[in-house]
N, C-alpha and C positions, 0 to 999 in steps of 0.2 A: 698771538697773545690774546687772552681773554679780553683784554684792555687796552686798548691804546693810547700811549704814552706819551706825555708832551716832547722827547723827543723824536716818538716816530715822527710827528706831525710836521716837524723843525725840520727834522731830514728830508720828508718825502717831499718837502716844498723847495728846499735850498741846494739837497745833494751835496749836504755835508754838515758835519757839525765839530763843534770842540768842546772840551771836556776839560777842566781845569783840575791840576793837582789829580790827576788820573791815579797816580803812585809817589810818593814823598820821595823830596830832595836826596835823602840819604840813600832811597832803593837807585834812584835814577845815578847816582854816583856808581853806587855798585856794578849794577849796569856797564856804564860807561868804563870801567875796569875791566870787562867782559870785554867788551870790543875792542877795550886796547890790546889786550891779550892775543884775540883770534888775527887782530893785525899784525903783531908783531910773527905772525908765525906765517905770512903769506907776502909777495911782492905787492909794493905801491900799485896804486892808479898812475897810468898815464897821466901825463900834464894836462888840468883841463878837463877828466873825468873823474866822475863818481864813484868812488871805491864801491865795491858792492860783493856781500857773500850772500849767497840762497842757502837757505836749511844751515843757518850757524848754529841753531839751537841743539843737531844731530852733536855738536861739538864742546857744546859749552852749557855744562848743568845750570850757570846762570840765567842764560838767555831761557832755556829751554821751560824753566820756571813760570819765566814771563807769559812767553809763549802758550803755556798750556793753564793760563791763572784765569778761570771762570768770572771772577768780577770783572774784566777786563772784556771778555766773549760776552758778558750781560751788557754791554756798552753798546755792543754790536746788533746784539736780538733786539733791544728793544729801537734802535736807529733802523734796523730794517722792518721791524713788527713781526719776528717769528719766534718759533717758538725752542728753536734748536738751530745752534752754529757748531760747526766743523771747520778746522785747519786747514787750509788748503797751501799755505807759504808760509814761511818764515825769510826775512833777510835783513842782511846788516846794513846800511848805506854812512857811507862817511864822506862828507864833503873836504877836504883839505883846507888851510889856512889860505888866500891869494888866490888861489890856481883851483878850488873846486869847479867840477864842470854844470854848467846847463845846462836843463831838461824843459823839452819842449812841450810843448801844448799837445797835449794827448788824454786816450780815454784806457784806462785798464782793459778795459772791456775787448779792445781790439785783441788783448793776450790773452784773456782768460776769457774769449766765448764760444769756449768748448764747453763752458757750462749756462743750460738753463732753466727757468728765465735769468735775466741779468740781474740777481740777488747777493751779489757779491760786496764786499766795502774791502778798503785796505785800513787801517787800523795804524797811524802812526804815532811812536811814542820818542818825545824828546829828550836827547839824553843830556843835552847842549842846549845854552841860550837858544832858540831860532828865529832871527829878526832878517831883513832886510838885506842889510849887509853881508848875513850868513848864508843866502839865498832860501829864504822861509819857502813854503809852500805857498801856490796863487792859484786861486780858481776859481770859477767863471760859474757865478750863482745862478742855479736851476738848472744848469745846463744839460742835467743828467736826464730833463724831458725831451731833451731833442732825437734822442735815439742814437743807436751806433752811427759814427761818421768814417765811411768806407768799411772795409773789411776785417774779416776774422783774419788775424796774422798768428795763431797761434803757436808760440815754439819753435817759432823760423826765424823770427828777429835777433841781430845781437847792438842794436843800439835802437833806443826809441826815437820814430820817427814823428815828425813837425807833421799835426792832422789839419792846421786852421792854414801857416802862412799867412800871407799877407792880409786875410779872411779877420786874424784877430784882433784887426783894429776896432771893427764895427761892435766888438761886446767890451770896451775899455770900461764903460760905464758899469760894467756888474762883477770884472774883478774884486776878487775880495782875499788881500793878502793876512796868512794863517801867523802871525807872530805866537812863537810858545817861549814859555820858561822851562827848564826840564822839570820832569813830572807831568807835562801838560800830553794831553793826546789828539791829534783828530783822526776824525772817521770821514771817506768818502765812499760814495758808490762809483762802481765799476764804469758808469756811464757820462759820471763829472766831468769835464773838460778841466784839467790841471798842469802845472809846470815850476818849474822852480829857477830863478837868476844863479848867475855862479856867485862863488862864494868872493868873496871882496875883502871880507876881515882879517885878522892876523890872528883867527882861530878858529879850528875845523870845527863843523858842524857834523854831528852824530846822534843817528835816528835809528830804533830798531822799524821796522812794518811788518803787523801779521795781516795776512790776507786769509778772511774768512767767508763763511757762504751758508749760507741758506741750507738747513741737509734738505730740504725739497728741492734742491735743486736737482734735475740729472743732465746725465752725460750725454753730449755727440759729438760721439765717436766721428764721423765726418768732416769732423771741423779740427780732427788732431791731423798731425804730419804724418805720414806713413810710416808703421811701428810704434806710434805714439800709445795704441790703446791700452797696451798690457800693464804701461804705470800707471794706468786710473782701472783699477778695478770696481766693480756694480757690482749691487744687487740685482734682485731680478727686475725690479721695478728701474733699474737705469740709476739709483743714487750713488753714491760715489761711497764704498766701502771705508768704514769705518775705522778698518783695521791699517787702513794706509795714510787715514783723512781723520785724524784723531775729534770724538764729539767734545767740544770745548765746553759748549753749557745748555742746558736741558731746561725748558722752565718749571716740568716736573722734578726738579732735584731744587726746588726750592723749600 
């Protein structure tokens, strides 16, 4: 961007930020109807896990809305300071009442660095109270300058794994727990160190996340699983085609 923007500056120091009132009360219901919806048509989470759907928006004109609304991708350009973001996920996450599960202290980056540089954020919007109780979001301010911690696991994993262990007592001091109202969003980078406590309340917690990127980012292909490359199609310059990786917002389309 021509300019940089008081929240690139916020981001690139803290490796995260929130955004109040992101989208009004009434859309965040609507929403939240959406997901009841795509739930009611799939099996519960195990006891103690995170319900979760990838690409709901392929299923639900609502979500799919959200997902492709450019005020929402301008949140993201100007948190990362570029000048064009592309789609790269959509998913649903629903914590249950009592029995939601927790997520451990980890970096996106481990999943998704099959792209780069590390210009990625996730992009979370609440569709539910998210406090405490509800197991809000926590993360570990700046952390996203320490660099990756261990390996690219890209697309091999099917539960997220613990990166810090016992390791996470020594940063107690710079957690910084995300309370939202619905409507509220935040942004982090790929590189944050974040986790979330199980849910404890007597009412689920439910979060859309688009995960978006930098379109300068490109692809290595080395860092996917064998056969992984044909679902990320390039350009020739290595950027991840548009036509699979929809462009969310351009800052020439302003």
């Amino acid at each position: 961007m021509s300019q940089r923007t008081a929240a690139a500056y916020t981001f690139a120091e803290r490796g995260w930020l929130l955004v109040r009132n992101a989208i009004s009360r009434e859309r965040a219901a609507e929403l939240e109807a959406a997901v009841d919806a795509i739930r009611a048509a799939w099996p519960p989470a195990a006891p103690g896990q995170v319900w979760e759907m990838a690409g709901a928006s392929r299923g639900s004109p609502a979500i799919a809305t959200h997902t492709h609304d450019a005020a929402i991708a301008r949140h993201a350009a100007e948190a990362l300071g570029c000048d064009r973001i592309q789609l790269l996920q959509d998913t649903v996450l629903v914590k249950d009442a009592l029995v939601g599960g927790e997520v451990a202290w980890h970096q996106d980056h481990t999943y998704t660095g099959y792209l780069t540089p590390a210009s990625v954020v996730s992009v979370r919007l609440a569709l539910t109270p998210d406090d405490a109780a509800r197991g809000c979001l926590e993360v570990i301010d700046g952390s996203h300058r320490l660099g990756l911690i261990g390996d690219v696991r890209a697309l091999s994993e099917t539960r997220v794994a613990d990166a810090l262990g016992a390791g996470a007592a020594k940063w107690s001091d710079r957690i910084v727990r995300l309370e939202l109202a619905p409507g509220d969003l935040t942004i982090h980078h790929c590189l944050t160190l974040h986790r979330s406590a199980p849910n404890t309340s007597p009412h689920a917690r439910k979060t859309v996340v688009t995960r978006m990127f930098d379109a300068a980012c490109r692809l290595l292909p080395e860092h996917l699983p064998a056969g992984g490359a044909p679902y990320f199609p390039t350009d020739e310059a290595g950027h991840l085609a548009a036509t699979h990786f929809p462009l969310l917002y351009s800052i020439s389309d302003r």
